[in-house]
Z-matrix of the N, CA and C atoms (Angstrom, degrees):
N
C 1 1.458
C 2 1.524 1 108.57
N 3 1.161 2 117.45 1 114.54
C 4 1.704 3 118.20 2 143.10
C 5 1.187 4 153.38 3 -21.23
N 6 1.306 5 121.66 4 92.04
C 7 1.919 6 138.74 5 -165.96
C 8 1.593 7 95.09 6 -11.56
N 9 1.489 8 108.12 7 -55.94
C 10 1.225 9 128.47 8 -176.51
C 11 1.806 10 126.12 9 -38.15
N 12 1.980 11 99.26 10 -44.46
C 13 1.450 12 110.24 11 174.40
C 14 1.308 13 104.36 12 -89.19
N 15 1.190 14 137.44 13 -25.35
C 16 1.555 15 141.13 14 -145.88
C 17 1.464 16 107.27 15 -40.99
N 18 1.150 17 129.86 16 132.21
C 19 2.011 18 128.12 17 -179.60
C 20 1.257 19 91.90 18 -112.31
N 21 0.753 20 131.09 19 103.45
C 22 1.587 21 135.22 20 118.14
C 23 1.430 22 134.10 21 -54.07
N 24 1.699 23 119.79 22 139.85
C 25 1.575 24 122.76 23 158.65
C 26 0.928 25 121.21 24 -122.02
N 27 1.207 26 140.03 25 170.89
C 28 1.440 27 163.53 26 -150.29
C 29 1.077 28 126.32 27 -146.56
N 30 1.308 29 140.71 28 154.82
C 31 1.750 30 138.30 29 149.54
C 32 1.554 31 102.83 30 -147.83
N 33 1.606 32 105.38 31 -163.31
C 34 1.507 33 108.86 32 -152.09
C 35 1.337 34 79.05 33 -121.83
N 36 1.034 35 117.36 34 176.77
C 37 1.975 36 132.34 35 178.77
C 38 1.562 37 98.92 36 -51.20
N 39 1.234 38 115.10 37 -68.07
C 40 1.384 39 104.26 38 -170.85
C 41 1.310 40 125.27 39 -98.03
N 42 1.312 41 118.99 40 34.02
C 43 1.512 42 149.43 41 163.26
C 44 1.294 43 123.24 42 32.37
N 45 1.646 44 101.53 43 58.08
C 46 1.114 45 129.70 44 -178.12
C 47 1.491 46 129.93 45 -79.19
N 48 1.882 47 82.24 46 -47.19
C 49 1.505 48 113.52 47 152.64
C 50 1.141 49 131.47 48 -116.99
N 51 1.583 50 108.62 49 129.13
C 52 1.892 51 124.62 50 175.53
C 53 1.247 52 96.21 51 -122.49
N 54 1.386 53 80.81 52 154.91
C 55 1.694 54 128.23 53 -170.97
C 56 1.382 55 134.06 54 -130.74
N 57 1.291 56 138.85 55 137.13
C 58 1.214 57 113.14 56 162.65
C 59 1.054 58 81.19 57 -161.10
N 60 2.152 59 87.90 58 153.08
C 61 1.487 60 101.46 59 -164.37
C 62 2.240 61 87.17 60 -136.16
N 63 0.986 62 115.27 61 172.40
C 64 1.712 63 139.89 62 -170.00
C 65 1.608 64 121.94 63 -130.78
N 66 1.240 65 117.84 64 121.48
C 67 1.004 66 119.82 65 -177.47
C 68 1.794 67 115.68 66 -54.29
N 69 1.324 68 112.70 67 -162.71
C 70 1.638 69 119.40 68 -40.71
C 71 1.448 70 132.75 69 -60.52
N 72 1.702 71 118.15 70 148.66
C 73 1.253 72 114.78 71 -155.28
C 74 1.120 73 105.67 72 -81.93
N 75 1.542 74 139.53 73 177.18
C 76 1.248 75 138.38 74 122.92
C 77 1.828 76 132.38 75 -58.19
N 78 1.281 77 118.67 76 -142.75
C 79 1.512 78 149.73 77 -178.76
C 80 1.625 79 76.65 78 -57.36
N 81 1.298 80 109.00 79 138.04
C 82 1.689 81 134.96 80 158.33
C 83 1.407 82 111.52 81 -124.97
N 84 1.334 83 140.04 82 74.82
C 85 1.200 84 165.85 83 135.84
C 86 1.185 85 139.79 84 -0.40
N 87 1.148 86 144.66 85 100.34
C 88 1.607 87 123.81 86 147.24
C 89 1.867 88 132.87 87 -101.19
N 90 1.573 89 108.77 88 80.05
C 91 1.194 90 118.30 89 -167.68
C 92 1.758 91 114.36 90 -54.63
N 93 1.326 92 103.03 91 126.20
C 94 1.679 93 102.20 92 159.86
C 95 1.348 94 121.09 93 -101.83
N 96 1.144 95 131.29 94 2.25
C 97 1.641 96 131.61 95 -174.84
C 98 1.465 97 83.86 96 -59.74
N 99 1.581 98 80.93 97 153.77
C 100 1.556 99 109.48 98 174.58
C 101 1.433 100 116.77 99 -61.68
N 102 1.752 101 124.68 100 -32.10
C 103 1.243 102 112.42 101 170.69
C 104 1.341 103 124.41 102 -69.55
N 105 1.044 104 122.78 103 -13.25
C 106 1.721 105 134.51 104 -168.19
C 107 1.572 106 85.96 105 -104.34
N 108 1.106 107 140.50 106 -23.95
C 109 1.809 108 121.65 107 -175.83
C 110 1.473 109 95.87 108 -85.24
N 111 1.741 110 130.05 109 -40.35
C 112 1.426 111 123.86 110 -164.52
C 113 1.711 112 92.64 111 -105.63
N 114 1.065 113 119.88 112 15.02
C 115 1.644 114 113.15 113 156.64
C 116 1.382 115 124.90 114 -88.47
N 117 2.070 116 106.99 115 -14.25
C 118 1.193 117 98.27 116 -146.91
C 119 1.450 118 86.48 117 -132.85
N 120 1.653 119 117.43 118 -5.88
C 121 1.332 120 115.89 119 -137.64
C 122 1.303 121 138.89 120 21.28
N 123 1.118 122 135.45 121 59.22
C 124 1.069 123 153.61 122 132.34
C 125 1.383 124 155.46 123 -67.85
N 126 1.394 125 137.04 124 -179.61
C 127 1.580 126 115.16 125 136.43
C 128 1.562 127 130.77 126 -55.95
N 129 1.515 128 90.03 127 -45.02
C 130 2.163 129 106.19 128 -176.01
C 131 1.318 130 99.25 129 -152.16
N 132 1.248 131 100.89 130 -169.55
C 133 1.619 132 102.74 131 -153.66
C 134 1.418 133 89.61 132 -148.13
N 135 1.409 134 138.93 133 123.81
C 136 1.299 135 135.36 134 -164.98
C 137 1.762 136 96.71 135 -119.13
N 138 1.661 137 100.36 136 127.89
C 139 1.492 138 110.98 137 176.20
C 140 1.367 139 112.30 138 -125.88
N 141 1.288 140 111.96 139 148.66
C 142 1.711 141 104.67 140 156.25
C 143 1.556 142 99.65 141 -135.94
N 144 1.314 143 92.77 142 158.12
C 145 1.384 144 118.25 143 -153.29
C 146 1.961 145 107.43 144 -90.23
N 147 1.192 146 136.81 145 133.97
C 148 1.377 147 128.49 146 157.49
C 149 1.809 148 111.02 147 -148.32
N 150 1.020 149 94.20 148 161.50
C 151 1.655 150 107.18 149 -149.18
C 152 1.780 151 90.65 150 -70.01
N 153 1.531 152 112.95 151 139.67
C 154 1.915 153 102.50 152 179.06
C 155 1.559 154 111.13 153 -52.29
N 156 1.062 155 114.17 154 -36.01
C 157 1.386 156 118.00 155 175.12
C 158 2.209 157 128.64 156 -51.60
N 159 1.224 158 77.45 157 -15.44
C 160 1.452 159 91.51 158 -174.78
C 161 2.162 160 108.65 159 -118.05
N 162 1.506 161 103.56 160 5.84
C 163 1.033 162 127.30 161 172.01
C 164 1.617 163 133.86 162 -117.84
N 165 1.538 164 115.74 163 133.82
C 166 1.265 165 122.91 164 -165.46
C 167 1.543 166 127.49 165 -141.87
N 168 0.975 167 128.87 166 147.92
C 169 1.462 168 116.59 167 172.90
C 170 1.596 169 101.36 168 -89.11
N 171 1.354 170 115.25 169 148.02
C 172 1.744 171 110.14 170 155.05
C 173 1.275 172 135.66 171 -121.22
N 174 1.617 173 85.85 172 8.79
C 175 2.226 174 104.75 173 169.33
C 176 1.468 175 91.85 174 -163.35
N 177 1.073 176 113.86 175 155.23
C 178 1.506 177 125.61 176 159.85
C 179 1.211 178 119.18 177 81.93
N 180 1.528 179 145.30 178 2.43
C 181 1.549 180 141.30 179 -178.80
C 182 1.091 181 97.97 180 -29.76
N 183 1.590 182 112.47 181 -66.89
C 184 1.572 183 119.43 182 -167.91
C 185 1.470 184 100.57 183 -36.96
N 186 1.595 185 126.52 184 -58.13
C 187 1.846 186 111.27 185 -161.22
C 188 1.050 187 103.14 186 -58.62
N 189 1.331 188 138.66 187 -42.87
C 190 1.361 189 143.69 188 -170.51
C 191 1.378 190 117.83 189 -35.08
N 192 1.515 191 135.55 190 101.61
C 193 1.797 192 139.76 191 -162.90
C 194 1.853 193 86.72 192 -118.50
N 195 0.949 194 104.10 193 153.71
C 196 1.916 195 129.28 194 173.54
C 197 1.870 196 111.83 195 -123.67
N 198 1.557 197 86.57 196 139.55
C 199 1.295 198 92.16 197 172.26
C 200 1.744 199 93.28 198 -133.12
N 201 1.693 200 107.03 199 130.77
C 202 0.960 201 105.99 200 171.78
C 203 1.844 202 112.40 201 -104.93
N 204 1.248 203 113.06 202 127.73
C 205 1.373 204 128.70 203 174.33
C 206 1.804 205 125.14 204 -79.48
N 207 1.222 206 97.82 205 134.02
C 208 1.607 207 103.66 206 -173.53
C 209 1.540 208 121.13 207 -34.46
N 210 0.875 209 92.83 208 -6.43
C 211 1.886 210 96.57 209 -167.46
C 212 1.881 211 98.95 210 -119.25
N 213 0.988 212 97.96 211 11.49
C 214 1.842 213 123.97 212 178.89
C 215 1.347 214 126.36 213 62.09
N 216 1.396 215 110.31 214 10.46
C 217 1.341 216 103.77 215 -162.60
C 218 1.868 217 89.50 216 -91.96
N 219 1.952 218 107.46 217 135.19
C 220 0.870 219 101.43 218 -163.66
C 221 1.978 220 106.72 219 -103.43
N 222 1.348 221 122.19 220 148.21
C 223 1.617 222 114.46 221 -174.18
C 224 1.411 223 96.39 222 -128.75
N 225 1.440 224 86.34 223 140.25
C 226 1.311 225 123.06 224 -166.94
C 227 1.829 226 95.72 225 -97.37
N 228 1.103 227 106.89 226 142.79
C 229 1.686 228 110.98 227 169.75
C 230 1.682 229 100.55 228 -155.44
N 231 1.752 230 106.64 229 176.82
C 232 1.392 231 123.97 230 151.67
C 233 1.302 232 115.52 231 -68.60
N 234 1.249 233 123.51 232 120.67
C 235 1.122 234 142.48 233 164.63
C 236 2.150 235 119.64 234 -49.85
N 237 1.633 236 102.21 235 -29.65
C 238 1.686 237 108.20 236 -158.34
C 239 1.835 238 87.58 237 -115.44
N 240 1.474 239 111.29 238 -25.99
C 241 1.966 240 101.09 239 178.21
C 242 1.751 241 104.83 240 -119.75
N 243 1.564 242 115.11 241 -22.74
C 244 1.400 243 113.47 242 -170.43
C 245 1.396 244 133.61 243 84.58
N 246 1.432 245 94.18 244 9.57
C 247 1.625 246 100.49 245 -170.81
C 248 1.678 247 92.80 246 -75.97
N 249 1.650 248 104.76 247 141.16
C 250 1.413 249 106.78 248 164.55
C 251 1.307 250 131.22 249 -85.03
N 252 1.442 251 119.94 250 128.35
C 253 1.235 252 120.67 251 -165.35
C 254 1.606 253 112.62 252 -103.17
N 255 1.260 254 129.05 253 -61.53
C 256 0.995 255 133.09 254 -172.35
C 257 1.365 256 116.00 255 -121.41
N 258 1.295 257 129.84 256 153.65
C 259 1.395 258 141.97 257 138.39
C 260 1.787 259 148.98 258 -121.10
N 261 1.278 260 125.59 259 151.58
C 262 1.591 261 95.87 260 -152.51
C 263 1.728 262 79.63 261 -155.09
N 264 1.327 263 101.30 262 140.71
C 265 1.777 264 117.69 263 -179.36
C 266 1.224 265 112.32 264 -96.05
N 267 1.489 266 139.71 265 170.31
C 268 1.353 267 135.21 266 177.75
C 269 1.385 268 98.73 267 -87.59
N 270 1.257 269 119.12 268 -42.16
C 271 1.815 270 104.40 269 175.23
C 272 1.377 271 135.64 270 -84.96
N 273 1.715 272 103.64 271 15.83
C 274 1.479 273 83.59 272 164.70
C 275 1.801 274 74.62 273 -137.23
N 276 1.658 275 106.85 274 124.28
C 277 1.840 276 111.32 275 -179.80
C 278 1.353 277 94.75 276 -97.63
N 279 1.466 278 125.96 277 8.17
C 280 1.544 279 91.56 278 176.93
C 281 1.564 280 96.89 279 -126.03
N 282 0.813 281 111.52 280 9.03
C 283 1.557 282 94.59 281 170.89
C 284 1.771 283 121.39 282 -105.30
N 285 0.855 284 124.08 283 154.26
C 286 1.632 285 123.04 284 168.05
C 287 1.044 286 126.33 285 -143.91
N 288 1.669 287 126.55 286 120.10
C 289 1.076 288 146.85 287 -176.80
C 290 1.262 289 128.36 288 -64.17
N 291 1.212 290 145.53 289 133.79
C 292 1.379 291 143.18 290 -95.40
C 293 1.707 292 96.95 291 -155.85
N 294 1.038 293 131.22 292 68.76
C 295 2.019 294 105.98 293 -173.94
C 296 1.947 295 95.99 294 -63.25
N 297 1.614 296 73.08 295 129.13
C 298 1.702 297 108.30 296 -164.38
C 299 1.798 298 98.08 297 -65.11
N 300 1.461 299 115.43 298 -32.34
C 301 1.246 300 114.22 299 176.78
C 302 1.456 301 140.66 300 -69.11
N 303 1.671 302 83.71 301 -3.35
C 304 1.771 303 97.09 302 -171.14
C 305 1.827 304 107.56 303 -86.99
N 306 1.714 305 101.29 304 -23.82
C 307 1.688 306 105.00 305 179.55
C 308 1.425 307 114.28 306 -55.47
N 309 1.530 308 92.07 307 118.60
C 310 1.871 309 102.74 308 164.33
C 311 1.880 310 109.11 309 -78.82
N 312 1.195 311 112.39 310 -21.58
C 313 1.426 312 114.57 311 162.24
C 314 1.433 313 136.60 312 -63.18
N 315 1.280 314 147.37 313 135.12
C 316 1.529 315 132.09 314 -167.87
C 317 1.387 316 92.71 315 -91.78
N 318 1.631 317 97.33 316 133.92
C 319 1.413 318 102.03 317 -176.16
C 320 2.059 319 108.85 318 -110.41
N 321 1.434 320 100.43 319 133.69
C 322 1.681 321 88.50 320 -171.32
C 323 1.548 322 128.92 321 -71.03
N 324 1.424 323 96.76 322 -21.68
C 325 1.112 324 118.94 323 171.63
C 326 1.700 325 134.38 324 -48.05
N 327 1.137 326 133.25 325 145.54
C 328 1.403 327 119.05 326 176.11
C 329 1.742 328 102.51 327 -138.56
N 330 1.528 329 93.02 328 142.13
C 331 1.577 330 103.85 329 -179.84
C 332 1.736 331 114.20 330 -49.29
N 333 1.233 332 107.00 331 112.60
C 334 1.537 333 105.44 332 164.95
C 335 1.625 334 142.35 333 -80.51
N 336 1.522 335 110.82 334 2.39
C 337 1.733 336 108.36 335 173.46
C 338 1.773 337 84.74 336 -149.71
N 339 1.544 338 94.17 337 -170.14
C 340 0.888 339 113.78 338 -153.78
C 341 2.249 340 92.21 339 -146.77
N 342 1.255 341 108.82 340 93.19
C 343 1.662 342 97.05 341 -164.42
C 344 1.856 343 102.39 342 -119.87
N 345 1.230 344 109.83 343 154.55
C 346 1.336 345 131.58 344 -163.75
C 347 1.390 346 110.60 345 45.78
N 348 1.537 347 117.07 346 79.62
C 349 1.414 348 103.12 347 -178.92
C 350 1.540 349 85.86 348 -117.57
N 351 1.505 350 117.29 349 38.29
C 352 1.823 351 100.73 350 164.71
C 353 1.641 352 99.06 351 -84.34
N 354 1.639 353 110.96 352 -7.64
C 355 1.488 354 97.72 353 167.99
C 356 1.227 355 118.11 354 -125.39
N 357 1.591 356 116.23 355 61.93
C 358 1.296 357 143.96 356 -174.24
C 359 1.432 358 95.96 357 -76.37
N 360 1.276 359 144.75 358 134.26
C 361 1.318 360 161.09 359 116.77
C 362 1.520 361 95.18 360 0.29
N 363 1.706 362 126.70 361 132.71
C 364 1.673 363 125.88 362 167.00
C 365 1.642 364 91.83 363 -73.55
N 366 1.091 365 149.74 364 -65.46
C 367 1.112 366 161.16 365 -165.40
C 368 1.695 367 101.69 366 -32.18
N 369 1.102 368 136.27 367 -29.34
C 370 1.356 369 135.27 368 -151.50
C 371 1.332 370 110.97 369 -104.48
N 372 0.910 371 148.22 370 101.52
C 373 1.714 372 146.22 371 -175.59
C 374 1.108 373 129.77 372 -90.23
N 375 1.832 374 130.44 373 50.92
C 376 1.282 375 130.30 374 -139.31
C 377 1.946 376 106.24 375 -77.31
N 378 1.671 377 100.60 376 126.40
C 379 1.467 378 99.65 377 -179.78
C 380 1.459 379 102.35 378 -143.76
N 381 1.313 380 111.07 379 61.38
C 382 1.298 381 132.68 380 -178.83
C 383 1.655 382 104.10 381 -100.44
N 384 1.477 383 145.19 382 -24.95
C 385 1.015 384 130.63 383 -173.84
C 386 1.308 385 116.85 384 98.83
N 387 1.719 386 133.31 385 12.11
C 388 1.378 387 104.45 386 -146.20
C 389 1.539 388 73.64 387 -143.64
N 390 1.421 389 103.75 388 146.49
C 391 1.914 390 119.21 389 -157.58
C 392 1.868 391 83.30 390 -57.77
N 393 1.225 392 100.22 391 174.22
C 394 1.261 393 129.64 392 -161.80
C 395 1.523 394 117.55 393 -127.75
N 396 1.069 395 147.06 394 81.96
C 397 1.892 396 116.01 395 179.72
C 398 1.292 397 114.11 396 -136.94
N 399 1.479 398 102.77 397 128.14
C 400 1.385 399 121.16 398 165.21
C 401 1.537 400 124.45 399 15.71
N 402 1.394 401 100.54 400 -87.11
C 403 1.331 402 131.27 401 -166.77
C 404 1.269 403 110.51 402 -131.60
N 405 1.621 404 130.40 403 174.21
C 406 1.398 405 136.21 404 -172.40
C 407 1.447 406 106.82 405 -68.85
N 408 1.563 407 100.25 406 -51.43
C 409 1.835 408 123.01 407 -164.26
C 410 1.896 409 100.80 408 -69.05
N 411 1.571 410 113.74 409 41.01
C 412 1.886 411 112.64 410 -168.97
C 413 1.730 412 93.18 411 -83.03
């Protein structure tokens, strides 16, 4: 099968909610904005991207609660454990972002940048190799 078809699924910690979503993906990510570090608690918050159309729930929509953030991008989580599942921007409506950590599937893929790290954690020393930029608008 083709990078392109690959299905993957997902669930939340207490696997209330599954998912599975079908290639082809978008953007494979490692976000540092501040909403993705206190969404996820973390340093960053790693997403990859697939079109809504190629995305589904397969238990749980209902648990699924949103918090939308000042800067609009809205996140999707479990409502009963909190694990974050998804996120989705007002300017791009067809795609939806995926937290890469929730796949019970092995994914072949590997994150290619490294974006908003002007609000990188000092604590974090990234020496992974993988471009770096500022802001979205690089």
């Amino acid at each position: 099968m083709a990078m392109s078809e690959e299905v993957h699924e997902g669930s939340c910690c207490c696997g209330r909610v599954r998912f599975r979503m079908q290639g082809p993906f978008g953007t494979f990510s490692h976000c540092h904005c501040t909403d993705c570090r206190k969404s996820h608690g973390a340093a960053f918050a790693t997403y990859i991207g697939v079109g809504r159309a190629r995305f589904g729930f397969l238990q749980g929509e209902g648990e699924v609660g949103s918090f939308t953030t000042a800067t609009g991008t809205r996140r999707g989580f479990c409502r009963n454990c909190g694990s974050s599942l998804t996120g989705t921007v007002a300017s791009e409506p067809d795609m939806i972002y995926i937290a890469a950590g929730t796949l019970d599937t092995p994914l072949r893929l590997k994150p290619e940048y490294h974006i908003f790290i002007r609000s990188q954690v000092p604590w974090l020393d990234l020496q992974d190799g993988l471009p770096q930029h500022r802001e979205f608008a690089e």
